[in-house]
Phi, psi and omega in degrees: 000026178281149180286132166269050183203176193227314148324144181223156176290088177239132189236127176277129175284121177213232183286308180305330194239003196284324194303135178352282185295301195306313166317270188353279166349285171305298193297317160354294163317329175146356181253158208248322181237151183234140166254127166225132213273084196281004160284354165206171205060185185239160204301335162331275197332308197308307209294324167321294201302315194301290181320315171319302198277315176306307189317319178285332192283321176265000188288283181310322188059036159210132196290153193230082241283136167242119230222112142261129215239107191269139196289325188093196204254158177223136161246146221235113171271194217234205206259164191232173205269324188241358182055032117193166164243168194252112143292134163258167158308099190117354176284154181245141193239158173247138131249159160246170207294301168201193209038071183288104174278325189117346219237186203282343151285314187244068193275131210266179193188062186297060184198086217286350148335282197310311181294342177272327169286321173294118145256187194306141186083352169263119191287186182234127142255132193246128174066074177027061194094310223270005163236147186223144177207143178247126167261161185232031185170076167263167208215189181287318202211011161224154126277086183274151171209166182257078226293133158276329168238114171298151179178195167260133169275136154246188177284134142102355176309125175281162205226126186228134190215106197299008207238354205216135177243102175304098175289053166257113183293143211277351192234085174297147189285354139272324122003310219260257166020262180318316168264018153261319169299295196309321198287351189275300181308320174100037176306145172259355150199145175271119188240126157288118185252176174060045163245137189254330180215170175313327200279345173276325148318311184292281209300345196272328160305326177299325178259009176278311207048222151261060160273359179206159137323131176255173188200132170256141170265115154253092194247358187202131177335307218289347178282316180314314215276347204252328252300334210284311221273298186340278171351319196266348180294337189233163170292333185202168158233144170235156215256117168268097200265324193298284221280345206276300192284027159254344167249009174259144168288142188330317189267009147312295178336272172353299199288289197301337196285000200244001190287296207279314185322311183292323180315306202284317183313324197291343190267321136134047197229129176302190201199092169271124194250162203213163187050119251332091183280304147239071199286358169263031144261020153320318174213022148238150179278353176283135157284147149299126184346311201288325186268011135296319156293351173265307161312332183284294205302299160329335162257326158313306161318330188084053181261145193307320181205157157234136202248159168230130184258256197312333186287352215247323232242326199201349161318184166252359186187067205276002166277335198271346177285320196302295167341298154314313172307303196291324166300295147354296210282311181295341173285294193305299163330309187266015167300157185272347192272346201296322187297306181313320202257334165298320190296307201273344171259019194291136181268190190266141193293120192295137151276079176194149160330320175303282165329312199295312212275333174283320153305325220270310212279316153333290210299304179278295206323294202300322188291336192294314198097044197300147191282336216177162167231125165270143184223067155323109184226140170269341193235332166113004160315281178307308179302323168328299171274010193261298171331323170304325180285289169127048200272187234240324175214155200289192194254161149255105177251097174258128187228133214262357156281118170284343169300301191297331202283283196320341165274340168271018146286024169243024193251115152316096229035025173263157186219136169203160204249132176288179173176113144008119157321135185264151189241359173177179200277346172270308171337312187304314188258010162277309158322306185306306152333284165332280180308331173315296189292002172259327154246035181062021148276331182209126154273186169321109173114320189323184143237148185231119145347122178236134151241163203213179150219133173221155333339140187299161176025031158255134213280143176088350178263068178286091201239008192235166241176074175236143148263141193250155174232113180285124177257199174289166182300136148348000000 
């Protein structure tokens, strides 16, 4: 069941895919991670999709990540009296706090964060951009503002406001609910949304600890500006382009998704890049040109995974997205330009032993020519760091956690395996062997990477460094 590509799959699970066979189907197909999405259904549903996925997972006999996507605070404005109004450009609007008429003076906006926060020159985006407002004259409980884009208020629009940092916790008391049932459930990351500074990270750690992965979503500016301090706070980042790229201008995006990709390499952290990656197979088996080329380029970046939401979760034709992806992501890997262009974006190498010994052995793989890189990890670290180097051929990650092994199924080239803790060096290099060749990575004769921290099974100590010659089977 090994994957031939090194880039991995998180497909969001929805109406279109919750079913037995359809879960089956996709990872078949090509997914590494199932996303589930808590901005919809009900957790009954989630718990099925779960259960569903563990069963295939002992079906399969290879593990598989499981990502809960918490929804976060959604702002909203309230119901308008005629359910919606027509704005032009150059008009002046109140919203308010409360005593709400509903009408273009009084747009009701129940979320007194904002109003404790906006100052004058700060825009409003209403329905994801397509109404724009300035404000010029905020108050305790109104807000005037001025529309730069005119367009329609509807009931119930959601509201984004890239200039203003909101003293709102990112973990709303459904978010706090929903992460205590997933984490009850045994979820393998926790994906954050609406985070604006480091301190929306800590707390959401406090209530994780390590029972899962944290993964922060970057969708607001105000993260880009921390982005350095996030990083080192969470476990992962997923570079979230749909909410980003409603408060950043559009032609940004490209530049910040190449940003945070080179930040996590530096940082030894995966990396996801995400939203509507291939979004016209949403209704079509086809991808566009352009968004083939939009997948390509995220993997050239070196990003860890790429996800598909609505083609995966609610399309017509979520195996044929998956399919498209893995294909993409393997056409792209085996280009003569790929190496060159990962190689050059490769970040600067950490001055500390771990690194030091996890760069020598990529580095030896490759002059050997090596079959693997074996990377014995208790935490997914040491496979984390031979991955960060981007090397030419794959990890073999054997790890004595069924937790860790299901979070590196987002790990840039790891495949990985339970296994016992090894007690000693020959253990060490029998074991390696052994799995290479049970998973088809190395026959009679290969040389395999073998890296280790010895002590054996203490998490973090990457200080070893062997080459091995795979011999015949027992």
């Amino acid at each position: 069941m090994r994957r031939h590509r090194r880039a991995k799959i998180v497909a969001t699970v929805g109406p279109a895919s919750s079913a037995p066979e359809m879960l089956k189907a996709l990872f078949l197909a090509g997914v590494d991670t199932f996303r589930l999405n808590f901005s919809h259904g009900e957790q009954e549903d989630h718990a099925k999709v779960h259960a569903a996925i563990r069963k295939l997972e002992q079906e399969v006999n290879r593990p598989i990540g499981i990502l809960m996507d918490l929804q976060g605070p959604k702002i909203r404005v309230g119901t308008l009296r005629d359910g919606k109004i027509a704005v032009e450009a150059g008009e002046t609007i109140r919203f308010v706090l409360t005593g709400a008429e509903g009408d273009r003076t009084s747009i009701p906006l129940p979320h007194k964060e904002i109003f404790a926060a906006v100052a004058p020159g700060h825009d409003l985006l209403i329905d994801d951009g397509r109404v724009r407002v300035r404000v010029t004259g905020p108050g305790d409980d109104f807000i005037d503002a001025k529309a730069i884009v005119g367009g329609t208020i509807s009931n119930h629009k959601g509201v984004n406001l890239p200039g203003t940092v909101l003293d709102l916790s990112p973990l709303t008391a459904k978010d706090r609910a929903d992460l205590e049932f997933g984490l009850k459930l045994g979820v393998d990351w926790v994906a954050m949304s609406f985070v604006q500074k480091p301190s929306d990270v800590i707390e959401a750690r406090g209530l994780i600890g390590e029972r899962a992965g944290l993964m922060a979503k970057i969708e607001k500016p105000a993260a880009l500006e921390r982005i350095d301090d996030i990083i080192q706070l969470c476990d992962a980042i997923m570079v979230a382009r749909g909410d980003l790229g409603v408060e950043i201008p559009h032609e940004d995006v490209p530049g910040r998704q190449k940003e945070l990709v080179r930040a996590c390499r530096l940082a030894v952290k995966p990396v996801i890049v995400a939203t509507q990656m291939l979004d016209s197979m949403v209704a079509t088996p086809t991808p566009t040109r352009a968004e083939v080329s939009d997948v390509a380029t995220a993997i050239y970046d070196g990003a860890d995974a790429v996800m598909l939401s609505a083609e995966s979760a609610s399309g017509r034709y979520p195996r044929e997205a998956v399919e498209m992806m893995d294909r993409i992501i393997h056409s792209t890997e085996q280009h003569k330009m790929y190496r060159s262009i990962v190689e050059a974006t490769q970040p600067g190498e950490e001055q500390t032993p771990p690194h030091a010994v996890a760069t020598a052995a990529a580095d030896l793989a490759s002059v050997v020519h090596a079959a693997a890189i074996v990377a014995y990890t208790s935490s997914g670290t040491s496979a984390a760091r031979v991955a960060r180097k981007r090397p030419s051929l794959p990890i073999l990650a054997i790890t004595p956690s069924r937790e860790v092994s299901r979070r590196l199924c987002l790990l840039w080239g790891a495949h990985s395996v339970l296994s016992p803790d090894v007690q000693s060096y020959e253990e060490m290099v029998q074991r390696a062997t052994t799995f290479a060749r049970q998973e088809e990575f190395a026959r009679q004769g290969d040389l395999l990477v073998v890296v280790a921290g010895i002590p054996f099974a203490q998490a973090g100590t990457t200080n070893n460094l062997r080459v091995v010659t795979v011999g015949a089977p027992d």
